[in-house]
C-alpha positions in Angstrom: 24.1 -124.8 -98.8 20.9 -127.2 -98.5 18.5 -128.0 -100.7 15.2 -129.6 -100.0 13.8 -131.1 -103.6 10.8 -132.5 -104.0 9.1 -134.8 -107.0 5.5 -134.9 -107.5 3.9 -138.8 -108.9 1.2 -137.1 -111.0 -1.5 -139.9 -110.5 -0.5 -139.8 -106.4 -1.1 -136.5 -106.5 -4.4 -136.4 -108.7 -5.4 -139.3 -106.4 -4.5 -137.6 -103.3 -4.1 -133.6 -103.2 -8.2 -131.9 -103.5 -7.7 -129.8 -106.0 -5.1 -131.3 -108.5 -1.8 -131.3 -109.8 -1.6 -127.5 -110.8 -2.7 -126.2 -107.4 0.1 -128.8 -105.9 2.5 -127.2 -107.4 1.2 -124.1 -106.1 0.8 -125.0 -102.5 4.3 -125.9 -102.9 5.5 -122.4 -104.6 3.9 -120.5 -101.5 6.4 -121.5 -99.2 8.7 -118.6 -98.1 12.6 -118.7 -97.6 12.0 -117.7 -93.6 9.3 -121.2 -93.4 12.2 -123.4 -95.1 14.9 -121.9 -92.3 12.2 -123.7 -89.6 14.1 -126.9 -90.7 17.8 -125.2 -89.9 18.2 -127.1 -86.3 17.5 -130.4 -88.2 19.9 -130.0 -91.0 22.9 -129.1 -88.1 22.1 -132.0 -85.7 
C-alpha cells in the first residue's frame, strides 16, 4: 500500500494559500480516493 503524506509550514501557507491555513487543510480533505489512483502509473514505474 502507498501513502502520499503531506505537512503543511503554517506561515508558508498563511503567506501563500488565499484564504488560509483552515481552508488548506480543506482543499486538501476534498480530494477523492479515485483522484489519488491518477498517480497509480507513477508509483509502478
Amino acid at each position: 500500500m502507498y501513502a502520499i503524506a503531506f505537512d503543511l509550514v503554517v506561515k508558508g501557507t498563511q503567506d501563500y494559500h488565499p484564504k488560509g491555513v483552515q481552508q488548506a487543510y480543506t482543499d486538501i480533505g476534498a480530494f477523492r480516493i479515485e483522484q489519488w489512483s491518477d498517480f497509480t502509473d507513477f508509483i509502478r514505474n
